[in-house]
N, CA, C and O atoms as a Tripos MOL2 file, in Angstrom:
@<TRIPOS>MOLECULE
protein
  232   231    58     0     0
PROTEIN
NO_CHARGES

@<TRIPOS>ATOM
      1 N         243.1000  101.7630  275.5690 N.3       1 UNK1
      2 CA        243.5270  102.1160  274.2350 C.3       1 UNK1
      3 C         243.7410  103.6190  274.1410 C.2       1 UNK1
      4 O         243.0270  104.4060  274.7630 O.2       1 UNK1
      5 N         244.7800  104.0140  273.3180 N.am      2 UNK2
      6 CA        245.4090  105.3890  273.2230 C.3       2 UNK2
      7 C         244.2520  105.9760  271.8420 C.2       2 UNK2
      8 O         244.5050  105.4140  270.7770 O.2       2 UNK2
      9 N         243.3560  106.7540  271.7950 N.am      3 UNK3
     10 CA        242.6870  107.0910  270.4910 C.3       3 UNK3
     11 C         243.1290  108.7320  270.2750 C.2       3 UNK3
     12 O         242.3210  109.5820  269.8990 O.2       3 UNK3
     13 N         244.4940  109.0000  270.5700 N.am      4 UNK4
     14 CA        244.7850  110.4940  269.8100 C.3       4 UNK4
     15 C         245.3080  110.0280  268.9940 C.2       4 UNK4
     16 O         245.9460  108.9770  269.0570 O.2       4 UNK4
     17 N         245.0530  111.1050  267.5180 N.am      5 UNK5
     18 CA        245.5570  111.1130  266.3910 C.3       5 UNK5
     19 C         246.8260  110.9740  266.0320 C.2       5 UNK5
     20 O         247.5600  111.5430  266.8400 O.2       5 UNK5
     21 N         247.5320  110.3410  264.9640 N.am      6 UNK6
     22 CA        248.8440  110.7390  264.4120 C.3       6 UNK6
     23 C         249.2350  111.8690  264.7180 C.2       6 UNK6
     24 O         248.3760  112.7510  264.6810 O.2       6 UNK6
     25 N         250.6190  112.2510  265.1200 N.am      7 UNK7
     26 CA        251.2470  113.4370  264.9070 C.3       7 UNK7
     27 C         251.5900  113.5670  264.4880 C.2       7 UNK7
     28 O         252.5330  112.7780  264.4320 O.2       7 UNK7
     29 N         251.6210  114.8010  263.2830 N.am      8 UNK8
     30 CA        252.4700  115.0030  261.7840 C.3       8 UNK8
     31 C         254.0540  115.4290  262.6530 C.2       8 UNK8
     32 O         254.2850  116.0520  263.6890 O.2       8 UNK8
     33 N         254.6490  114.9590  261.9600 N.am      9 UNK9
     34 CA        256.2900  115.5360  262.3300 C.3       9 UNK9
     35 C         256.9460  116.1440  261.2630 C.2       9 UNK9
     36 O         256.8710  115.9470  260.0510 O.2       9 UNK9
     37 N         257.7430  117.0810  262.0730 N.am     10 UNK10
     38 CA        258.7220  117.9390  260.7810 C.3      10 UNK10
     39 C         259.8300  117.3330  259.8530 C.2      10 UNK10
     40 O         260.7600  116.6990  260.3520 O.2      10 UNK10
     41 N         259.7470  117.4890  258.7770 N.am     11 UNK11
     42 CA        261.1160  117.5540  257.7850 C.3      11 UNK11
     43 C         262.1290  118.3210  257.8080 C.2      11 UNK11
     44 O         261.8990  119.5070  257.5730 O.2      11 UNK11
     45 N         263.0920  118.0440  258.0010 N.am     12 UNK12
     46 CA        264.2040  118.7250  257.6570 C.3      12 UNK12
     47 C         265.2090  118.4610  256.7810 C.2      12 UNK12
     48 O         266.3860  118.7420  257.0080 O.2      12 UNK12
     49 N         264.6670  117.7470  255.4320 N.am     13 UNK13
     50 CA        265.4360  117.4720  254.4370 C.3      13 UNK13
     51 C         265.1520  118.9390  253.3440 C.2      13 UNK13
     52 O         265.6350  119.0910  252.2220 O.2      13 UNK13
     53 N         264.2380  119.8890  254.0750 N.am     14 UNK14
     54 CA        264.1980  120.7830  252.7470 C.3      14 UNK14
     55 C         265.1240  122.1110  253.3550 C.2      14 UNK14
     56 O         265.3670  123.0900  252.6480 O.2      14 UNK14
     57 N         265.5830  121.9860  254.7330 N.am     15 UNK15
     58 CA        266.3980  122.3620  255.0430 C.3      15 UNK15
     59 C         267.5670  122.5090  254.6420 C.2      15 UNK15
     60 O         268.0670  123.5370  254.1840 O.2      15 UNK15
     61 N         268.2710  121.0250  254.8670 N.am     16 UNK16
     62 CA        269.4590  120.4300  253.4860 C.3      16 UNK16
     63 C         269.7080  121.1160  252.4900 C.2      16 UNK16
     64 O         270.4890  122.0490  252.3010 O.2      16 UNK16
     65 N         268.5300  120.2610  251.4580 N.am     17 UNK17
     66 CA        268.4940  121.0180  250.1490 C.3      17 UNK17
     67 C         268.6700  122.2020  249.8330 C.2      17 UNK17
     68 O         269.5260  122.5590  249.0240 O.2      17 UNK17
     69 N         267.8110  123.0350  250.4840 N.am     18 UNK18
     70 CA        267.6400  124.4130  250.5510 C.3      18 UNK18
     71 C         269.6450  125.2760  250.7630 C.2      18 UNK18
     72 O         269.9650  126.3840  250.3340 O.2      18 UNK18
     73 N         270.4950  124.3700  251.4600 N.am     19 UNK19
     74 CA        271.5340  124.5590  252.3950 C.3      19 UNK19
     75 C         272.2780  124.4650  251.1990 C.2      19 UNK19
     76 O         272.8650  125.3470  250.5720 O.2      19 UNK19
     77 N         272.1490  123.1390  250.9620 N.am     20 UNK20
     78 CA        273.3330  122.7920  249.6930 C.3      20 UNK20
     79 C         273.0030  123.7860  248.3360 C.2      20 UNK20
     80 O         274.0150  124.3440  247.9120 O.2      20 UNK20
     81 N         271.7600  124.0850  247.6040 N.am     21 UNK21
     82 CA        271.9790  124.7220  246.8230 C.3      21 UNK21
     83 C         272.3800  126.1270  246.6290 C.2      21 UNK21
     84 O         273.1750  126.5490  245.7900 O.2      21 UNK21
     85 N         271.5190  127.0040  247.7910 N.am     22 UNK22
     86 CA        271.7090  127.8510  248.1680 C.3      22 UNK22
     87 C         273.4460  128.2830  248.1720 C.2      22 UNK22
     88 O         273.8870  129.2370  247.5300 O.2      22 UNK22
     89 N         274.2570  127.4030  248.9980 N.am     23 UNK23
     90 CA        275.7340  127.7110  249.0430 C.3      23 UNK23
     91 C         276.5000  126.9190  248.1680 C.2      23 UNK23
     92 O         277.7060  126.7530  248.3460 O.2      23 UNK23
     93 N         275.7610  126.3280  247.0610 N.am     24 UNK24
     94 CA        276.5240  126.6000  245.8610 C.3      24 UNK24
     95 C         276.0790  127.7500  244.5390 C.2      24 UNK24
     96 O         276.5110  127.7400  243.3870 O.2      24 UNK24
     97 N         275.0780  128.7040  245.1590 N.am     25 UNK25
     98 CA        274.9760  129.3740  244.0090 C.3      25 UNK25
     99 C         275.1930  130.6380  244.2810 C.2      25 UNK25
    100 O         275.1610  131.4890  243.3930 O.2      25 UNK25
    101 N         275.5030  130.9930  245.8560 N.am     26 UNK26
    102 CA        276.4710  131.7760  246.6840 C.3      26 UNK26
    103 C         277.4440  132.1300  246.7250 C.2      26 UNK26
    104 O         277.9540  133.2470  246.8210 O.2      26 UNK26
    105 N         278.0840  130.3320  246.5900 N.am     27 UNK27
    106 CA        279.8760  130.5700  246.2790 C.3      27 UNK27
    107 C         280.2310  130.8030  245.1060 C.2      27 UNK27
    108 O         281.2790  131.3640  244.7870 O.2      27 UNK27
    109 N         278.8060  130.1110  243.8640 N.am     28 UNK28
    110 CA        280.1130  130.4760  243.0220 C.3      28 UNK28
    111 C         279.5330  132.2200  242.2150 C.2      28 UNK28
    112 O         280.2210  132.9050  241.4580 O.2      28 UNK28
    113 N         278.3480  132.4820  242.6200 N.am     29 UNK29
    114 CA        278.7030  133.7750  241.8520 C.3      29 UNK29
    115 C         279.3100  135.1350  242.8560 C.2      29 UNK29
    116 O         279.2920  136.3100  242.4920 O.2      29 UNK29
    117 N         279.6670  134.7910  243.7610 N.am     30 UNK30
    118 CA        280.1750  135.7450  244.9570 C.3      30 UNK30
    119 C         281.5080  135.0250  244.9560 C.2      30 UNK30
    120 O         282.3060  135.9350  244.7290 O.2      30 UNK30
    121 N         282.0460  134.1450  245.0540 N.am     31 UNK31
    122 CA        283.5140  133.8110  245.2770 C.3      31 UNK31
    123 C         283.9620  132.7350  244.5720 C.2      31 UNK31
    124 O         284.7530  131.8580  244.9180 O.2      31 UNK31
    125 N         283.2860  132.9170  243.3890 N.am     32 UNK32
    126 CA        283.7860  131.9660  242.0290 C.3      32 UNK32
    127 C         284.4630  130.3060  242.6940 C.2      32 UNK32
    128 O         285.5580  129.8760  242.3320 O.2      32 UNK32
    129 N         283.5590  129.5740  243.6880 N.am     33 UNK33
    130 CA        284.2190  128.7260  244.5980 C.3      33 UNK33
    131 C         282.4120  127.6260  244.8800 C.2      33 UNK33
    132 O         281.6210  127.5400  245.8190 O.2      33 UNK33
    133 N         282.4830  127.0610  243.6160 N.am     34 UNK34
    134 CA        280.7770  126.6400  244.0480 C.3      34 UNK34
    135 C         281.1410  125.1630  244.9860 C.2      34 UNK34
    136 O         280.2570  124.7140  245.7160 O.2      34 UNK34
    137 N         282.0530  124.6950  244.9270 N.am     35 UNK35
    138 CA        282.4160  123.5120  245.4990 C.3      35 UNK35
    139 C         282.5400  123.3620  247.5050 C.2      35 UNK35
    140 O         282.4130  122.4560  248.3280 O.2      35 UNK35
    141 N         282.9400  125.2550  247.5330 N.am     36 UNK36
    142 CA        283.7800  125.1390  248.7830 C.3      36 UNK36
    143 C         282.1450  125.4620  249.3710 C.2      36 UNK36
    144 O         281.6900  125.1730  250.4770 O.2      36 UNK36
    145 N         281.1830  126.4390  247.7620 N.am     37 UNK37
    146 CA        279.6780  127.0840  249.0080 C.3      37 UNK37
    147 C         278.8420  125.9870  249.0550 C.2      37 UNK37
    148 O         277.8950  126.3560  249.7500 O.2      37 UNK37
    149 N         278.6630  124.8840  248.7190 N.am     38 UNK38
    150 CA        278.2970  123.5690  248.4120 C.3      38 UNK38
    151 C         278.2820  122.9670  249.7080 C.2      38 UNK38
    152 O         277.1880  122.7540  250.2320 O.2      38 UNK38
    153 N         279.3740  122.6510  250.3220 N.am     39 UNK39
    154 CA        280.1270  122.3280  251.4710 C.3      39 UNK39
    155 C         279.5930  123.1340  253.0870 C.2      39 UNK39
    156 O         279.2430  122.7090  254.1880 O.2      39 UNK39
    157 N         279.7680  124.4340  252.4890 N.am     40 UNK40
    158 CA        279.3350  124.8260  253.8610 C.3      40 UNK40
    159 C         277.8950  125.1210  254.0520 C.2      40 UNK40
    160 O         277.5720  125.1850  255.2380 O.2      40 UNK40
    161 N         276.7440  125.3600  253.0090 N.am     41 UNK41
    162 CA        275.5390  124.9660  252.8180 C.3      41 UNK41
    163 C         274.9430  123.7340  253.1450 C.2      41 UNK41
    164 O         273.7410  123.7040  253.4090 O.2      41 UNK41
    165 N         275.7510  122.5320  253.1660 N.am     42 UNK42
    166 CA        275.4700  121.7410  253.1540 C.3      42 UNK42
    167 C         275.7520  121.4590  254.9630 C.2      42 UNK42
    168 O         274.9910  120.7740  255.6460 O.2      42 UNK42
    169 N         276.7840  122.0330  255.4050 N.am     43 UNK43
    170 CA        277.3370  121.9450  256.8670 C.3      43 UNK43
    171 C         276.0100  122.8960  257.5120 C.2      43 UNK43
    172 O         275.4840  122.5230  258.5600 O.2      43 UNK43
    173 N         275.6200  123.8970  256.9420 N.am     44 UNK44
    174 CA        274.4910  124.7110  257.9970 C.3      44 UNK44
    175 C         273.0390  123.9240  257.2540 C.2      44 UNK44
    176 O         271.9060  123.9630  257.7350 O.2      44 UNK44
    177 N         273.2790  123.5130  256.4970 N.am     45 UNK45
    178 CA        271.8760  123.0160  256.1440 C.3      45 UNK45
    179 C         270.9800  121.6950  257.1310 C.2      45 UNK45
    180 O         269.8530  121.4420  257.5570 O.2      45 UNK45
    181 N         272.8630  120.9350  257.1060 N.am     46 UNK46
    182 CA        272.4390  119.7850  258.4330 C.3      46 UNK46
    183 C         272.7770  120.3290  260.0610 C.2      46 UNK46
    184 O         272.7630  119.5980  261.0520 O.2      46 UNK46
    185 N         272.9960  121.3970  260.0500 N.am     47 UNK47
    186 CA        272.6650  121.9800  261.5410 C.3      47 UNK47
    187 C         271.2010  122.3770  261.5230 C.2      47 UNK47
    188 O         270.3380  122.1830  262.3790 O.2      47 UNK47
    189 N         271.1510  122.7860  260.7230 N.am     48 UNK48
    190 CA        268.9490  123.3810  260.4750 C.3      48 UNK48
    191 C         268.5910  122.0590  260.7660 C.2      48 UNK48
    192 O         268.0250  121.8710  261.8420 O.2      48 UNK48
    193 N         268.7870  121.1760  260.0840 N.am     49 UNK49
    194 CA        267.7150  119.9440  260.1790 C.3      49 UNK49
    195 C         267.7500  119.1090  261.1850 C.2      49 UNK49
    196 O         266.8630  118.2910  261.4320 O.2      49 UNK49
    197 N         269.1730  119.3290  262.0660 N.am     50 UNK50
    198 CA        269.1140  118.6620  263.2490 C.3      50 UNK50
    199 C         268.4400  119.3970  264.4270 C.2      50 UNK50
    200 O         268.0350  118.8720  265.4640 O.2      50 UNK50
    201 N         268.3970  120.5300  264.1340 N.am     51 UNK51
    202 CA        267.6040  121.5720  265.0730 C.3      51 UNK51
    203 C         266.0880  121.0000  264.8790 C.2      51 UNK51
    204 O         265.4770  120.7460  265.9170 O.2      51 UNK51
    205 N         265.5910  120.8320  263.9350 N.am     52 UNK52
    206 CA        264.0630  120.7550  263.8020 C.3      52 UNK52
    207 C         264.1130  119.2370  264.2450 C.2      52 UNK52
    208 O         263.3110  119.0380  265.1570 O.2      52 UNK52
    209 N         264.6540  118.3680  263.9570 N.am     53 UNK53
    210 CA        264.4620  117.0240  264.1880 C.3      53 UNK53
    211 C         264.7140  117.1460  265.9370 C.2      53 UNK53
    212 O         264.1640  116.2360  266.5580 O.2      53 UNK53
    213 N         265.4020  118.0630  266.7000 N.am     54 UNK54
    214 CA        265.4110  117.7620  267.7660 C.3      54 UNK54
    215 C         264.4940  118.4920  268.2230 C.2      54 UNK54
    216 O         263.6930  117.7620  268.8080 O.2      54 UNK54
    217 N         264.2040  119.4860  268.2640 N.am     55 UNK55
    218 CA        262.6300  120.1590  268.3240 C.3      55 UNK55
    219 C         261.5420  119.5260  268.2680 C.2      55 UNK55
    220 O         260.7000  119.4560  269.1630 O.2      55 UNK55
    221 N         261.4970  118.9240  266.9750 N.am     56 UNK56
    222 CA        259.8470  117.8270  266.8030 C.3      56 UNK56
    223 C         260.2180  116.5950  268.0210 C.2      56 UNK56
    224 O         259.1560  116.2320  268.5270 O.2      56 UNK56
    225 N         261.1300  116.0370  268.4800 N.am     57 UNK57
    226 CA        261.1870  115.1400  268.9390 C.3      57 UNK57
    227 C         260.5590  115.4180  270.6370 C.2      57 UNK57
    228 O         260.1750  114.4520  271.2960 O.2      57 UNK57
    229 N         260.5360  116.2940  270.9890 N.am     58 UNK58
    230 CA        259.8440  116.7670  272.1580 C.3      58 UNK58
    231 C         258.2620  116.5230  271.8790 C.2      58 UNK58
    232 O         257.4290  116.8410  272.7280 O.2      58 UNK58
@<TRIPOS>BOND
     1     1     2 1
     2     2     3 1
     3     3     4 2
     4     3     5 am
     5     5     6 1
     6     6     7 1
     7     7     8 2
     8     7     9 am
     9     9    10 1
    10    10    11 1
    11    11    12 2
    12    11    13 am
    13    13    14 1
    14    14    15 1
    15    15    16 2
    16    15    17 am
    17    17    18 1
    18    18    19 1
    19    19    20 2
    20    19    21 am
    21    21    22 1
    22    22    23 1
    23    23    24 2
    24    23    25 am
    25    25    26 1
    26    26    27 1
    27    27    28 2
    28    27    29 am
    29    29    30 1
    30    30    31 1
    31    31    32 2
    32    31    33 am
    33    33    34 1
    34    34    35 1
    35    35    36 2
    36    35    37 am
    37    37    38 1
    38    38    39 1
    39    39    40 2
    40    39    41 am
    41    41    42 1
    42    42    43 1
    43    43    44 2
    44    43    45 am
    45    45    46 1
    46    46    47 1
    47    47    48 2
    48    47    49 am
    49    49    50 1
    50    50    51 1
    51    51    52 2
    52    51    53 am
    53    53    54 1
    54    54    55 1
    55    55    56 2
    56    55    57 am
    57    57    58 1
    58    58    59 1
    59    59    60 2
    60    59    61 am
    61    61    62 1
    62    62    63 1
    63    63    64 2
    64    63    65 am
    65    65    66 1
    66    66    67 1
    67    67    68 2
    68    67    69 am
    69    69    70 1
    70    70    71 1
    71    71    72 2
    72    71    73 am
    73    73    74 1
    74    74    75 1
    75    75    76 2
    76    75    77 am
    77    77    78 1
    78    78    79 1
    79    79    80 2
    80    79    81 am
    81    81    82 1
    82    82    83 1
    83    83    84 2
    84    83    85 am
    85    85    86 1
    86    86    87 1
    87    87    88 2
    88    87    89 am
    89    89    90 1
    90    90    91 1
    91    91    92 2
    92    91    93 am
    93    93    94 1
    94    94    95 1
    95    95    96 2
    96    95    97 am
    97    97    98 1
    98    98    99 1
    99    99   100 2
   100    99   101 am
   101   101   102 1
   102   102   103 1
   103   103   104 2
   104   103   105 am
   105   105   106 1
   106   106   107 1
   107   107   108 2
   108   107   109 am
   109   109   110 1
   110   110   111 1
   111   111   112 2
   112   111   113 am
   113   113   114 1
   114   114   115 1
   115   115   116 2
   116   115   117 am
   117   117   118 1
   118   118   119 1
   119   119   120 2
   120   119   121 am
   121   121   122 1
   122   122   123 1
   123   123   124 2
   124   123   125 am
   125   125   126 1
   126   126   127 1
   127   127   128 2
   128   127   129 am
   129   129   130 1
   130   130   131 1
   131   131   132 2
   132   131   133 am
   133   133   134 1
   134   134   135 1
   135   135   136 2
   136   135   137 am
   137   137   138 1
   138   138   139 1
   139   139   140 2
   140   139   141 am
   141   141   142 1
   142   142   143 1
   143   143   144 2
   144   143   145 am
   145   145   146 1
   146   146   147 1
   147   147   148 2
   148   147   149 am
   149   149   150 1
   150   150   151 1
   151   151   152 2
   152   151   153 am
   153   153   154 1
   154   154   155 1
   155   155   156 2
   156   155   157 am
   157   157   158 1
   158   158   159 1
   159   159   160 2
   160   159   161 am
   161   161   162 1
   162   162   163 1
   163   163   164 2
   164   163   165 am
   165   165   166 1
   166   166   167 1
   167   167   168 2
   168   167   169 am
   169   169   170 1
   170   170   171 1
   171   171   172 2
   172   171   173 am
   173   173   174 1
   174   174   175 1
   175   175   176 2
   176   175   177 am
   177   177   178 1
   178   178   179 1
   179   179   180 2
   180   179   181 am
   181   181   182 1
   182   182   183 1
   183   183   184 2
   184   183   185 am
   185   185   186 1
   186   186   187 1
   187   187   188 2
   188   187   189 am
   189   189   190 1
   190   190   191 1
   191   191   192 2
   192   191   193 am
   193   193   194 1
   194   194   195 1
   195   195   196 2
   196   195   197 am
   197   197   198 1
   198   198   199 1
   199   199   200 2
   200   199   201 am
   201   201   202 1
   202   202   203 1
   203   203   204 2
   204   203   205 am
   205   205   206 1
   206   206   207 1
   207   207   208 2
   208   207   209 am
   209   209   210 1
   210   210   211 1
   211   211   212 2
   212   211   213 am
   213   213   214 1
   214   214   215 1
   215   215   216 2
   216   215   217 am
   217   217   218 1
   218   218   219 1
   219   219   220 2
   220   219   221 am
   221   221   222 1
   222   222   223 1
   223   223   224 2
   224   223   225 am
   225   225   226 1
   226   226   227 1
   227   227   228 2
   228   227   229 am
   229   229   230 1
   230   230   231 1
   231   231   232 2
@<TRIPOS>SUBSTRUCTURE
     1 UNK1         2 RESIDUE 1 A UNK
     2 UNK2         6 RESIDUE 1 A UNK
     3 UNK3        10 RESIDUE 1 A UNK
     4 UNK4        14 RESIDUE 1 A UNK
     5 UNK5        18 RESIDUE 1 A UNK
     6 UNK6        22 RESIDUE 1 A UNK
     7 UNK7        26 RESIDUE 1 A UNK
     8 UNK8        30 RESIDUE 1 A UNK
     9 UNK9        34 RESIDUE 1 A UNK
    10 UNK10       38 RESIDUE 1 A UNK
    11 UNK11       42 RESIDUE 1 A UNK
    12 UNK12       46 RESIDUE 1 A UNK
    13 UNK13       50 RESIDUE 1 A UNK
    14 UNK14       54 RESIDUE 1 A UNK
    15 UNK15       58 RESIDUE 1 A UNK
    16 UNK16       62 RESIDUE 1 A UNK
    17 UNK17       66 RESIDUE 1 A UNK
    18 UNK18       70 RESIDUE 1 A UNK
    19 UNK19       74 RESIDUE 1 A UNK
    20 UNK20       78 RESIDUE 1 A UNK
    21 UNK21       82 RESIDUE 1 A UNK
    22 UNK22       86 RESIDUE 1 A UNK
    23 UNK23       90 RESIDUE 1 A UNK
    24 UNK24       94 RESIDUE 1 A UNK
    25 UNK25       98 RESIDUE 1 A UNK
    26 UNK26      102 RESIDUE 1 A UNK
    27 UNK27      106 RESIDUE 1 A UNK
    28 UNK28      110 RESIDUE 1 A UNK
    29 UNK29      114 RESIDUE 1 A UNK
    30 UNK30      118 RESIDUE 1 A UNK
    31 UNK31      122 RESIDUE 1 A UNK
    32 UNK32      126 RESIDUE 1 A UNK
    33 UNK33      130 RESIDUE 1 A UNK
    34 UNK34      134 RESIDUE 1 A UNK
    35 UNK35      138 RESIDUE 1 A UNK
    36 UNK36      142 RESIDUE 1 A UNK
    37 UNK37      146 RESIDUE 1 A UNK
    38 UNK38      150 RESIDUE 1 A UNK
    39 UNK39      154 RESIDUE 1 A UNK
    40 UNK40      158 RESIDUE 1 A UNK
    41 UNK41      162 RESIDUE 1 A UNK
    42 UNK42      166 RESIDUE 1 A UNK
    43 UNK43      170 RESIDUE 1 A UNK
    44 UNK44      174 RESIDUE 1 A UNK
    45 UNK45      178 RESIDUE 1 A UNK
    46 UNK46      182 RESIDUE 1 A UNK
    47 UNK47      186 RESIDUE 1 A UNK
    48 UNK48      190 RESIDUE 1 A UNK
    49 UNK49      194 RESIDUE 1 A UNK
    50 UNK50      198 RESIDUE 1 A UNK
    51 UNK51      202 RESIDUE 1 A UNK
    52 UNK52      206 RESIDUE 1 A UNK
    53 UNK53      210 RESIDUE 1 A UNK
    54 UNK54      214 RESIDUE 1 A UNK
    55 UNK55      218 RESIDUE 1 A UNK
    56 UNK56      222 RESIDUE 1 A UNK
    57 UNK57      226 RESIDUE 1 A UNK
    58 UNK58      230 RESIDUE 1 A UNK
């Protein structure tokens, strides 16, 4: 029988979040464009979270 503990694993949904709001409140008071900073917040937000999800997975 295996008796080590659970391993907590990382989130990277606050990554996301963090991604998407962040580059919509970026775009729109810097380039009056909250739709386009939305988008690309949301594009680096799920590169962050695939980084940590592939990280914890080791």
């Amino acid at each position: 029988m295996d008796r080590r503990p659970p391993r907590n694993t990382a989130a990277g949904g606050f990554a996301l979040a963090t991604g998407a709001l962040g580059g919509a409140l970026i775009g729109a008071a810097g380039f009056h464009q909250p739709t386009i900073g939305l988008l690309v917040g949301v594009g680096v937000g799920t590169i962050i979270a695939l980084a940590v999800w592939l990280v914890d997975r080791r």
